[in-house]
N, C-alpha and C positions, 0 to 999 in steps of 0.2 A: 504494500500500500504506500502510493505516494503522494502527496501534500504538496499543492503548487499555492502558495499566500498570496500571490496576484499579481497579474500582468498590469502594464498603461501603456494606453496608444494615447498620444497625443491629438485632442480634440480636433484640430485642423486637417488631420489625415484619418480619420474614423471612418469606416465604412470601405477602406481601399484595397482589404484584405490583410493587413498588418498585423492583426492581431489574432485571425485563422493560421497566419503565417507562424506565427511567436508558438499557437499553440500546439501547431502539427511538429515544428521542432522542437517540443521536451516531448513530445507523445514518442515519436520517431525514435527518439535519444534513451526514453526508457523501454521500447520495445529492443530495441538494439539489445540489452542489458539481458531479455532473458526471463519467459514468464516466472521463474523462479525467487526472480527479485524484484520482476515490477508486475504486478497480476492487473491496479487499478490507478487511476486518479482519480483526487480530487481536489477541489477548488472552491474555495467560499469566497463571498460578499454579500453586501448587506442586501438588507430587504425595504428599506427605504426608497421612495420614490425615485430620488436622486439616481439608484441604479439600475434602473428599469429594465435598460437599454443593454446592462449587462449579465444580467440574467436570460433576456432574450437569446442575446451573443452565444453564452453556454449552451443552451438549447440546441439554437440554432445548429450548432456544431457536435449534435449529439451527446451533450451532456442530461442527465434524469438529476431534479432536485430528491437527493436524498433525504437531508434532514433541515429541520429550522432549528435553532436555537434561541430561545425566546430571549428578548431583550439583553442581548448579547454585548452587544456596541454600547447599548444604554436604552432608557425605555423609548418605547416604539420603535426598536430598530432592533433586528433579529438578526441573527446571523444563517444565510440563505448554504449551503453544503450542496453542492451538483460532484458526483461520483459518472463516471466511465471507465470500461472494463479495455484493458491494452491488449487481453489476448484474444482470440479470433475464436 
């Protein structure tokens, strides 16, 4: 099980692929490694409005929200857990 804390694309280039980019090289990078050492990722961020767009993103790219964490960041702001499986 591996634990990515968070990517940034820079607001002015969002949407250009840069950040499917970012995510297919650590995906790639722990496949490489071996399902023995890398079976999953996963990737949190919060649940606030503010990151709507990036929980979409994870979606988007095949990530499943596994868990929330309630009031995680602080209240009303939950910490959102998307899990994917690296082996085939």
């Amino acid at each position: 099980m591996w634990n990515l804390y968070f990517i940034a694309v820079d607001p002015v280039v969002q949407g250009q692929g840069i950040g499917r980019g970012l995510m297919r090289h650590v995906e790639d990078t722990l496949r490489g490694l071996g399902p023995t050492v890398a079976r999953t990722l996963v990737v949190e961020t919060s649940s606030t409005a503010q990151y709507a767009g990036t929980r979409a993103f994870y979606r988007r790219i095949g990530y499943d929200e596994e868990a929330r964490i309630r009031q995680f960041y602080g209240p009303e702001d939950d910490k959102a857990v998307f899990w994917r499986s690296l082996v085939a």
